[in-house]
C-alpha positions as CSV (number, residue, x, y, z in Angstrom):
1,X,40.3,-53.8,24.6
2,X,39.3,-50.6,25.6
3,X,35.6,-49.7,26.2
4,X,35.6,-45.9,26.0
5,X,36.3,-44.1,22.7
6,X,39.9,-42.0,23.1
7,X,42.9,-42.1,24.9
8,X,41.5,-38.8,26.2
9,X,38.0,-39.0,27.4
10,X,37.8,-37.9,30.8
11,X,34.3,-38.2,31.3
12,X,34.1,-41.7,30.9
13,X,31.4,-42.2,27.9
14,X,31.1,-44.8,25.6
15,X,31.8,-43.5,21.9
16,X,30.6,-46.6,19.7
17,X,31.3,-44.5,16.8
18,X,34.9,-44.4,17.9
19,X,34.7,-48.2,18.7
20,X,33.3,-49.5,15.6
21,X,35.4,-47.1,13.4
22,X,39.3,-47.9,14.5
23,X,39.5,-50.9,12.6
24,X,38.7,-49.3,9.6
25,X,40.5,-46.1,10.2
26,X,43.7,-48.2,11.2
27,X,43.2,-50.2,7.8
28,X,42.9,-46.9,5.8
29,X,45.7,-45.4,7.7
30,X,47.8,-48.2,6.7
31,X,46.7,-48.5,3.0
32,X,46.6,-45.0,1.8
33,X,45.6,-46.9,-1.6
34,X,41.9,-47.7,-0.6
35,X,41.8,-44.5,1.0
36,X,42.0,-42.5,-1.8
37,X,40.0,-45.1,-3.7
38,X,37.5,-44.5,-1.2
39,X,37.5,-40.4,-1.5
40,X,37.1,-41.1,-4.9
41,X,33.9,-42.8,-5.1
42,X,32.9,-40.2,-2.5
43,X,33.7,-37.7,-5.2
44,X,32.0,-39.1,-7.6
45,X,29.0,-40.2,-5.7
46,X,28.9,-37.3,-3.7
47,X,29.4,-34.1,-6.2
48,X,29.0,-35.6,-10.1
49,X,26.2,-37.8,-9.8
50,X,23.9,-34.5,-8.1
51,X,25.6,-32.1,-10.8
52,X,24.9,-34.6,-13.6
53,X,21.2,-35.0,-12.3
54,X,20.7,-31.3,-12.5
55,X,22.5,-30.9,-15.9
56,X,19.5,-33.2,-16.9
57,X,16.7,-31.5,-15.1
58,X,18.1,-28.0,-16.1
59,X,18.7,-28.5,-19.6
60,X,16.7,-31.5,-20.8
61,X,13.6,-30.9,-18.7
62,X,14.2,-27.2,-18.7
63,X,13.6,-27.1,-14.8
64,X,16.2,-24.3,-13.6
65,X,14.9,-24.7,-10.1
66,X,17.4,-27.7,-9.3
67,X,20.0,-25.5,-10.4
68,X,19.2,-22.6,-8.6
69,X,18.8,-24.1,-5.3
70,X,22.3,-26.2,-6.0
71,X,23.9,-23.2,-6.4
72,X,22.6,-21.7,-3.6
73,X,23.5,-24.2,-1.2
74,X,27.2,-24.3,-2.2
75,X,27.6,-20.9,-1.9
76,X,26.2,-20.9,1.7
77,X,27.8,-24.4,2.2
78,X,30.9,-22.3,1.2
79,X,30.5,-19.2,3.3
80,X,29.8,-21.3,6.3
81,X,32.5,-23.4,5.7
82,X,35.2,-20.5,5.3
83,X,34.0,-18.8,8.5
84,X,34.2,-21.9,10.8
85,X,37.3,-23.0,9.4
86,X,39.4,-25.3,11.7
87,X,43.0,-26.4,11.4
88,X,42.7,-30.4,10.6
89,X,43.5,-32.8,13.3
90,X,46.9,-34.4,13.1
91,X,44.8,-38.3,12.6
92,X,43.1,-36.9,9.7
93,X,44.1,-39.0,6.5
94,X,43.7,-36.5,3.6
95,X,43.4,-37.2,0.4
96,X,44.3,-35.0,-3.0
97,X,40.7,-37.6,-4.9
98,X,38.2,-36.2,-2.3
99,X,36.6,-33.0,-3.0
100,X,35.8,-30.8,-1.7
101,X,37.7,-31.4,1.2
């Protein structure tokens, strides 16, 4: 097995995030099943449990603050996203459950 992360590295570093991550990425790659199962949770996890925790705070506490700052940060998370916009790389496996992609 290969020590150093990609195919390309010409530099000759150690990437032990690339090394501990292929097994899983091959898996995924070959079950596209538990990969969008897996961008689902990250969905839900990731954007419904926040927005259901400041649906709380904003209406039953009557804290507008969370809300505020929420939508302040997506539309900056937005802005910077759209201005360093990159095609994807060809490994990427994409799936239609994660969001935002």
């Amino acid at each position: 097995a290969r020590l150093l992360s990609s195919p390309n590295n010409s530099y000759q570093i150690i990437d032990a995030g690339y090394i501990a991550t292929t097994p899983l990425y091959n898996f995924l790659k070959e079950n596209r099943d538990w990969n969008d199962f897996f961008a689902l949770i990250n969905t839900v996890v990731g954007v419904f449990a926040p927005f259901l925790y400041i649906a709380w705070q904003t209406f039953w506490v009557g804290d507008y603050v969370p809300a505020f700052k929420y939508l302040f940060i997506s539309a900056m998370r937005s802005m910077c996203g759209w201005c360093t916009f990159l095609p994807p790389d060809p490994s990427y496996l994409m799936s239609f459950k994660d969001f935002p992609d």
